[in-house]
C-alpha positions as CSV (number, residue, x, y, z in Angstrom):
1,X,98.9,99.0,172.2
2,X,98.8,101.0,168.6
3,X,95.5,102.2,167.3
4,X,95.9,99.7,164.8
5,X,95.6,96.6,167.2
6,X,93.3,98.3,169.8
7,X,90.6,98.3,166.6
8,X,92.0,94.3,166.1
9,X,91.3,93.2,169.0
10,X,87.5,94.5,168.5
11,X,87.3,92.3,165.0
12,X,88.8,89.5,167.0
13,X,86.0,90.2,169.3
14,X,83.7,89.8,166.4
15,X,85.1,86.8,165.2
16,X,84.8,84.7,169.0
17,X,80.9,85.6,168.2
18,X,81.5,84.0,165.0
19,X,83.4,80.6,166.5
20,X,80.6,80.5,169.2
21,X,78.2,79.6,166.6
22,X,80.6,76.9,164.7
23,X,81.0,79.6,161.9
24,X,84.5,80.1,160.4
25,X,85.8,82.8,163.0
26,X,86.2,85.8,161.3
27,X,85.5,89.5,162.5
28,X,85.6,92.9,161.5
29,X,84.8,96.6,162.7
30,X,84.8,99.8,160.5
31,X,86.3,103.1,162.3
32,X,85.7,106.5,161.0
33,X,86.9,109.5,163.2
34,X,87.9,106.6,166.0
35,X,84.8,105.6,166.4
36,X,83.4,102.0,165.7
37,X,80.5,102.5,163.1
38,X,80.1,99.2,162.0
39,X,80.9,95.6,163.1
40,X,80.1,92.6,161.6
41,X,80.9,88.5,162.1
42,X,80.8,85.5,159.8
43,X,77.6,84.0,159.3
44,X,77.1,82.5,156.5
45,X,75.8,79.2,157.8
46,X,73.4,80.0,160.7
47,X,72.0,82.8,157.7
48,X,72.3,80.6,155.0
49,X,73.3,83.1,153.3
50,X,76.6,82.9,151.1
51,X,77.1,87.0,151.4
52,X,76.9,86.7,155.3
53,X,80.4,87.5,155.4
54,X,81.9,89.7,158.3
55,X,83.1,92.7,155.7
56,X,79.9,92.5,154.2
57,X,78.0,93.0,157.2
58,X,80.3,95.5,158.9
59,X,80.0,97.2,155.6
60,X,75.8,97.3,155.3
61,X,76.2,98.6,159.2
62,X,78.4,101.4,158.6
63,X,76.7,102.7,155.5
64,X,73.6,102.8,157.4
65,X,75.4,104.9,159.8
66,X,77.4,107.1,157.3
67,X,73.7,107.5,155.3
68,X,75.8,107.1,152.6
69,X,77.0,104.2,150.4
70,X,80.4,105.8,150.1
71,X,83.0,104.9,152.9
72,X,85.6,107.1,152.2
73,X,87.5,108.2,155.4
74,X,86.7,104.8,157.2
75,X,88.8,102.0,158.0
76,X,88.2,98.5,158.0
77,X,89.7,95.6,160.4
78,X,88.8,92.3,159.4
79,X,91.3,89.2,161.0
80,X,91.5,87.3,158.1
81,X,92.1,88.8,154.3
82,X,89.1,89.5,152.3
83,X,87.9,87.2,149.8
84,X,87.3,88.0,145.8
85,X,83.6,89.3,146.9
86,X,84.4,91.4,149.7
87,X,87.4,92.8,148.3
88,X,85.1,93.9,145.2
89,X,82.7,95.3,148.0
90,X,85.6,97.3,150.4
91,X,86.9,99.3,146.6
92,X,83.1,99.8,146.0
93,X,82.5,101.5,149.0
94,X,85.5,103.3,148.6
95,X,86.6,102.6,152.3
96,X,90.2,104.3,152.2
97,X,92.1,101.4,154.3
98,X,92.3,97.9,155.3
99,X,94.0,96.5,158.1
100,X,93.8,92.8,158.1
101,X,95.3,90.1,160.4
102,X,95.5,86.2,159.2
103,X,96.4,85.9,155.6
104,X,95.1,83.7,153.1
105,X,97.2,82.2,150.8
106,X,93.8,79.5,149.8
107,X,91.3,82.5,148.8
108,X,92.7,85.7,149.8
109,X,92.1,88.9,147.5
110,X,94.2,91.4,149.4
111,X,97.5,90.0,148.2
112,X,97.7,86.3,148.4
113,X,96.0,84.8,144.9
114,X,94.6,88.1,143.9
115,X,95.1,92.0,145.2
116,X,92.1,93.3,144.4
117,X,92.1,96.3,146.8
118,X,95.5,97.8,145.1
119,X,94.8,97.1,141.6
120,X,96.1,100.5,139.7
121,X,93.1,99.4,136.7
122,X,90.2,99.8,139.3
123,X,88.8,104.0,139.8
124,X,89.6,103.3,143.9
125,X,92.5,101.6,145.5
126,X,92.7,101.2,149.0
127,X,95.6,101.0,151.7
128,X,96.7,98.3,153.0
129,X,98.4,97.0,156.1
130,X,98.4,93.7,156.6
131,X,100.0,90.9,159.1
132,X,98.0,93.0,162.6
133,X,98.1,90.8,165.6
134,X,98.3,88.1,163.1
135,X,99.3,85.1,165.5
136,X,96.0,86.1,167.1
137,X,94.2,85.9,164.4
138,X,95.4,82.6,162.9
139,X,95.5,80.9,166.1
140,X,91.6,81.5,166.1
141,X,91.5,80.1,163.4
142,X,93.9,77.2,163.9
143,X,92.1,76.1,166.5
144,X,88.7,76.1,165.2
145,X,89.6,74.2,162.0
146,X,91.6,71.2,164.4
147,X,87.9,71.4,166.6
148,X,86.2,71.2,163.3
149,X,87.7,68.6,162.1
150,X,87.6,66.4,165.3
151,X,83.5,67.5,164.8
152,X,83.2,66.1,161.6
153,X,85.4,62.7,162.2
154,X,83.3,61.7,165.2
155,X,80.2,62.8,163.0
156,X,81.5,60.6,160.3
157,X,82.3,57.7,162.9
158,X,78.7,58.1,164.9
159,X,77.2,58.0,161.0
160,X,79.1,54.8,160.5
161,X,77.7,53.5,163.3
162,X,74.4,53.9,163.2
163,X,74.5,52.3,159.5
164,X,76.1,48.6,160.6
């Protein structure tokens, strides 16, 4: 196992946390010096929060850690590719790489609609790998969306139901 999918397989860890509560399963972990220094799962939902997001959470975690807003040296896993918002957050904190599994071609800012993180015009670009344990990652996610919308049809059905 690389270092690269050893550190995946922690975010993917993150992200079952995430499906456990019926949020959108994504995970991530920040490493500095091989260490873990910040993890973080989507929540958006139970939190109610729209910047609940896995990156941004991670990120809050290992700047507390760091005592220092600036990132630089660390490396963030996350198994699906950042969104517009995080993106913006990961050049911000000047975290140096991104390893990300899943892509995503609906709102991804890593390369699929936008490429945020490599954009010569920003002060801070970051590295990027993408596609790590990737049929991991998007079976997670797969799976949860087929669930979720077997959820919501029999929600819609028991709805009907209850109306007639």
């Amino acid at each position: 196992m690389t270092q690269n999918e050893k550190y995946m397989k922690a975010a993917l860890k993150q992200a079952q946390k995430a499906y456990v509560l019926g949020e959108v399963p994504i995970g991530c972990v920040i490493v500095y010096q091989d260490k873990i220094i910040g993890r973080g799962y989507n929540r958006r939902n139970t939190d109610k929060n729209t910047l609940a997001h896995a990156e941004i959470t991670a990120i809050n975690k290992a700047s507390k850690k760091m005592g220092d807003w600036r990132l630089e040296g660390c490396t963030l896993y996350v198994t699906l590719e950042p969104c517009q918002m995080c993106a913006g957050a990961i050049v911000q904190a000047r975290i140096t790489e991104v390893v990300m599994g899943s892509m995503n071609p609906k709102a991804g800012c890593g390369g699929s609609i936008l490429n945020i993180l490599e954009m010569s015009e920003f002060n801070h670009q970051v590295q990027v790998t993408r596609g790590v344990l990737a049929e991991e990652c998007t079976q997670m996610l797969t799976t949860f969306f087929k669930e979720l919308r077997v959820r919501n049809k029999l929600e819609k059905e028991k709805r009907k139901a209850r109306s007639s």
